[in-house]
N, CA, C and O of each residue as an XYZ file, in Angstrom:
380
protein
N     119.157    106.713     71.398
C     119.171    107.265     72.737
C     118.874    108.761     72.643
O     119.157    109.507     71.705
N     118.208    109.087     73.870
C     117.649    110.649     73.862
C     118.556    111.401     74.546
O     119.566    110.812     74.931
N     118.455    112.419     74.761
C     119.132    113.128     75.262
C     118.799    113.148     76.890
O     117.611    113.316     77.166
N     119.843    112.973     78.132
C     119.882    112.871     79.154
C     118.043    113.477     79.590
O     117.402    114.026     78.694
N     117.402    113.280     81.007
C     116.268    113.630     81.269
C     117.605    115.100     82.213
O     118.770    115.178     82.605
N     116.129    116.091     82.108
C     116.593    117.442     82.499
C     116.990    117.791     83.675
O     117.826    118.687     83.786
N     116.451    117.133     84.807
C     116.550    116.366     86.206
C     117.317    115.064     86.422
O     116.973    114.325     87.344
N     117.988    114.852     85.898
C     119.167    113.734     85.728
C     120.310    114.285     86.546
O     121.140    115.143     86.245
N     120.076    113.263     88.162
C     121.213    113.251     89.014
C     121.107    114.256     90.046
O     122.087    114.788     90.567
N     119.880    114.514     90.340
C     118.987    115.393     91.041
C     118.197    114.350     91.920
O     118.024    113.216     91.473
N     117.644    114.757     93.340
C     116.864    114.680     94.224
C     115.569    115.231     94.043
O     115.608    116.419     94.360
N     114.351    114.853     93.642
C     112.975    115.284     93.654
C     112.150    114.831     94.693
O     112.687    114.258     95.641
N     111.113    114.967     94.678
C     109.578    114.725     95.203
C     108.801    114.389     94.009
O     108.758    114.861     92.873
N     108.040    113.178     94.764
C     106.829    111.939     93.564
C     105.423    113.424     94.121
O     105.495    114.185     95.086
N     104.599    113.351     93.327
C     103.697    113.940     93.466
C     102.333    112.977     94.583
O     102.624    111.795     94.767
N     101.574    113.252     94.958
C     100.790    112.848     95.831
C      99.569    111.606     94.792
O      98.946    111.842     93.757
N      99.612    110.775     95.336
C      98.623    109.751     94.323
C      99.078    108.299     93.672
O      98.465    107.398     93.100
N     101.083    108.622     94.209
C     101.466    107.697     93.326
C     101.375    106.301     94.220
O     101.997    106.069     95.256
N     100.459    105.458     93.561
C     100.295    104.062     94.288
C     101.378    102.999     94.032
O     100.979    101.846     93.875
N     102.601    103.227     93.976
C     103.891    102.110     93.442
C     104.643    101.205     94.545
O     104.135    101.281     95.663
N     105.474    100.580     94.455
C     106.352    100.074     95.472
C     105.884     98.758     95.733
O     106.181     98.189     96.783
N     105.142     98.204     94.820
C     104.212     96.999     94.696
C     103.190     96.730     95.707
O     102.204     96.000     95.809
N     103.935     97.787     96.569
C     102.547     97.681     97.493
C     101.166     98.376     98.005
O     100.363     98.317     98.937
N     101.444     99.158     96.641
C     100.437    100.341     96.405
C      99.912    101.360     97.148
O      98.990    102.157     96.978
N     100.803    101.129     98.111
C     100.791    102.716     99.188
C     101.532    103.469     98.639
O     102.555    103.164     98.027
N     100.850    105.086     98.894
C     100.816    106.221     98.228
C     102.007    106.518     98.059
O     102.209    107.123     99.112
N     103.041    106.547     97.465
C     104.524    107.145     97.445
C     104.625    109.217     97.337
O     105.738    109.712     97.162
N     103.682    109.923     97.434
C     103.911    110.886     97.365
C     104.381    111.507     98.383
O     103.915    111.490     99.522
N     105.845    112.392     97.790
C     106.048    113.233     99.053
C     107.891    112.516     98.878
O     108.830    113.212     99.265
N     108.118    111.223     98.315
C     109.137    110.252     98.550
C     110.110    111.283     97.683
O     109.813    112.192     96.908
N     111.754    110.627     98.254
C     112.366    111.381     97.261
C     113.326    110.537     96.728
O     114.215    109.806     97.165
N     112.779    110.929     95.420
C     113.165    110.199     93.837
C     114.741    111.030     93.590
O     115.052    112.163     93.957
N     115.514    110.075     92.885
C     116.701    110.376     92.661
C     116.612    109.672     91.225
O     116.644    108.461     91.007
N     116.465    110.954     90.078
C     116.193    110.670     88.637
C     117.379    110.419     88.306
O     118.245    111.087     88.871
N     117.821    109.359     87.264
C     119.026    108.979     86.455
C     118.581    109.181     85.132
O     119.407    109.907     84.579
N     117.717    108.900     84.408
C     117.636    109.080     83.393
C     116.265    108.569     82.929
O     115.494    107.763     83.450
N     116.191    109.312     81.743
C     114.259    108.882     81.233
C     115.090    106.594     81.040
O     116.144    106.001     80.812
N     113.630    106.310     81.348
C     113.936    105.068     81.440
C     114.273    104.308     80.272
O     114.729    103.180     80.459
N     114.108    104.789     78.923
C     114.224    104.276     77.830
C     116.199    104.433     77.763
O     116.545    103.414     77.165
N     117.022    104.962     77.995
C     118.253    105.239     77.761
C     118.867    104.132     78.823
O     119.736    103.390     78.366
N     118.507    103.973     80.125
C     118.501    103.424     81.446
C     118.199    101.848     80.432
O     118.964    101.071     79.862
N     117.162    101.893     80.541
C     116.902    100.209     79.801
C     117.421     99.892     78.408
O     117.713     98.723     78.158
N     117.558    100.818     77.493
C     118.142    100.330     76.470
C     116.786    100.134     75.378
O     116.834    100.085     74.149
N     115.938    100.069     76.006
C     114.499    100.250     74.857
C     113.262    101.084     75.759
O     113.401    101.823     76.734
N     112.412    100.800     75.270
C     110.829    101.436     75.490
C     110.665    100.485     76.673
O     110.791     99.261     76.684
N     110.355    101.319     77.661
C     109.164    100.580     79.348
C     108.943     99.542     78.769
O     109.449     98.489     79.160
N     108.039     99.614     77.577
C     106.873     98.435     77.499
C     107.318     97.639     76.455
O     106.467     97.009     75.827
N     108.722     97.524     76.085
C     109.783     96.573     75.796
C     110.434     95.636     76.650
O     110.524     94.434     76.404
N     110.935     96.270     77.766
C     111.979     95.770     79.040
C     111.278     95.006     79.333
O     110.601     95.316     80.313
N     110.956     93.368     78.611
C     110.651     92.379     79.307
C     111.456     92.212     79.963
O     112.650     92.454     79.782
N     110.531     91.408     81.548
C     111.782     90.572     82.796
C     112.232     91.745     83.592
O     112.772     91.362     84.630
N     112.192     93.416     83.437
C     112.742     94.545     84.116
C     111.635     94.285     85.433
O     110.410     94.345     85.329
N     112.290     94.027     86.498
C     110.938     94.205     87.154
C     110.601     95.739     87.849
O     109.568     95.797     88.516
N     111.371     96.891     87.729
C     110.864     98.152     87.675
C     109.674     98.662     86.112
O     108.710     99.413     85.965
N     110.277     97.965     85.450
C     109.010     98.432     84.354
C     107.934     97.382     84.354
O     106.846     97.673     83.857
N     108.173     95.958     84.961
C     106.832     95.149     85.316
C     106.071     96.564     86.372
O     105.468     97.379     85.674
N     106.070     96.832     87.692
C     105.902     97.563     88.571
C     104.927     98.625     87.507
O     103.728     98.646     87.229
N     106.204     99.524     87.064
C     105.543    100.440     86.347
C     104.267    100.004     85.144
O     103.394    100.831     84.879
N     104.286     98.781     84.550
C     103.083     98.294     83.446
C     102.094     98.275     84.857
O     100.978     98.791     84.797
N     102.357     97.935     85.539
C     101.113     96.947     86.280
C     100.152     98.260     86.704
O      98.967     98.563     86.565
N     101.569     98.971     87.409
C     100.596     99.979     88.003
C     100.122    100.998     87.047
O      99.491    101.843     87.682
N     100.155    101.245     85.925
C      99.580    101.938     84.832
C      98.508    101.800     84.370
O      97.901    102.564     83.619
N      98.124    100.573     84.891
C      97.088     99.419     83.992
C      95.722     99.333     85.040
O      94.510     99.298     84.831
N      96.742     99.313     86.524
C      95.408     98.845     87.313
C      95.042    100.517     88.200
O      93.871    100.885     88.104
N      95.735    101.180     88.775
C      95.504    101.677     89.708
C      94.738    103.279     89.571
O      94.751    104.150     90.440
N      94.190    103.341     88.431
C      93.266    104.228     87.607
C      93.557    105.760     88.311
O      92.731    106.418     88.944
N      94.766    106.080     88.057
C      95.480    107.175     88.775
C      95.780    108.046     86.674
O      96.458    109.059     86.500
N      95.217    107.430     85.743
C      95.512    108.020     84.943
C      96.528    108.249     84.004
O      96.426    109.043     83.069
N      98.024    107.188     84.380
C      98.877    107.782     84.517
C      99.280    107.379     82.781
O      98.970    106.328     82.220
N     100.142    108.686     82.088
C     100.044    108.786     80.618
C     100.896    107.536     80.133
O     101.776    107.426     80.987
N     101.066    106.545     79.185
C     101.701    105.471     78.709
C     101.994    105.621     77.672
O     101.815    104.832     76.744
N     102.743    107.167     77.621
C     103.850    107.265     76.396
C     105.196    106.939     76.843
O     105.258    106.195     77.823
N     106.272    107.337     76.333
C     107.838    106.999     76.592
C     108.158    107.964     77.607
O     109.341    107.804     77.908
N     107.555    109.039     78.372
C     108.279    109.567     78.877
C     108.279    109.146     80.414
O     108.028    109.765     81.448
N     108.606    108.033     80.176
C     109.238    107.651     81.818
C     110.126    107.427     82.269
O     110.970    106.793     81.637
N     110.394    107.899     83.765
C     111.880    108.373     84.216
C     111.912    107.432     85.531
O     111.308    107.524     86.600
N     113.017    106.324     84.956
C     113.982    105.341     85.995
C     114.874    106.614     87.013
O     115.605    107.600     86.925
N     114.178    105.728     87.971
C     115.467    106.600     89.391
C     115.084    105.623     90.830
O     114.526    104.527     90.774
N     115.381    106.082     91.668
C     115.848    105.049     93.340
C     115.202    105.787     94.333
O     115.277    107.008     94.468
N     114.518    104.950     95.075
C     114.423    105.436     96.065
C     114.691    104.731     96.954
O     114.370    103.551     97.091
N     115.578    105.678     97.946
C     116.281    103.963     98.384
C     117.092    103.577     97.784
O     117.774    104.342     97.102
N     117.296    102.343     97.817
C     118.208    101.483     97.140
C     117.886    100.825     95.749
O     118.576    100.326     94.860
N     116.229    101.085     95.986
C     115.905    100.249     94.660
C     114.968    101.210     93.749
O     114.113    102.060     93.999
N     115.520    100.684     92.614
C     114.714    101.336     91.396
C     113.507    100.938     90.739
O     112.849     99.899     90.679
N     113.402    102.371     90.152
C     111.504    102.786     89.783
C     111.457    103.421     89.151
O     112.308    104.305     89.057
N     110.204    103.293     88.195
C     110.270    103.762     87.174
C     108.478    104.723     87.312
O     107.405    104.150     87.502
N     108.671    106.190     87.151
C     107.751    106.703     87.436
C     107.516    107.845     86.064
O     108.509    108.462     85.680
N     106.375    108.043     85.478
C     106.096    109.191     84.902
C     106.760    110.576     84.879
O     106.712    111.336     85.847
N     107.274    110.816     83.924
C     107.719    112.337     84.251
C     106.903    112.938     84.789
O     107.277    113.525     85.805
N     105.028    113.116     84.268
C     104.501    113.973     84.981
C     103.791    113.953     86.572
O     102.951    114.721     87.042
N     104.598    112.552     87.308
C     104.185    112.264     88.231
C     105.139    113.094     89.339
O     104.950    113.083     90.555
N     106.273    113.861     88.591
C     107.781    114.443     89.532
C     107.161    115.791     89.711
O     106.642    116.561     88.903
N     107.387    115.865     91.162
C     107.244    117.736     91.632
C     108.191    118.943     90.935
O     109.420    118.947     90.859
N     107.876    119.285     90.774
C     108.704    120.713     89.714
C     108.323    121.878     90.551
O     107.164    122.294     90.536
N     109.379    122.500     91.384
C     109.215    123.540     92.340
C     109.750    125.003     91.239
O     109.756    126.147     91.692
């Protein structure tokens, strides 16, 4: 396990572009409530968490929606809403 994400337990903003929520309308602007990079949250790597269906969400949309988005470990589980998501660190607004 890593050390907590730096924005852990904080209120953000998704950056503009993000196509998630399975229904691939734009989530930018939404506000993300980070818990932790998702690997500590799940207990392994995104692209371990078989059956997670926030990191299904997150594979799918990595794969299809040619937004670029980087598919290393640094992705950060948090809620919007009620339900959880798993989004790119570098997809979070940093004011």
């Amino acid at each position: 396990m890593r050390e907590k994400h730096p924005l852990a337990g904080q209120t953000v903003k998704l950056k503009d572009g993000i196509g998630i929520f399975s229904t691939g309308q734009d989530a930018g602007g939404e506000e993300f409530r980070v818990e932790d990079w998702a690997d500590n949250v799940l207990g392994r790597s995104v692209w371990m968490a078989n059956g997670n269906p926030a990191a299904i969400e997150y594979a799918l949309r990595t794969g299809t929606n040619g937004n670029h988005t980087p598919t290393d470990n640094n992705a950060v589980y948090g809620k919007v809403g009620m339900f959880g998501h798993i989004v790119h660190d570098s997809e979070i607004v940093r004011e």
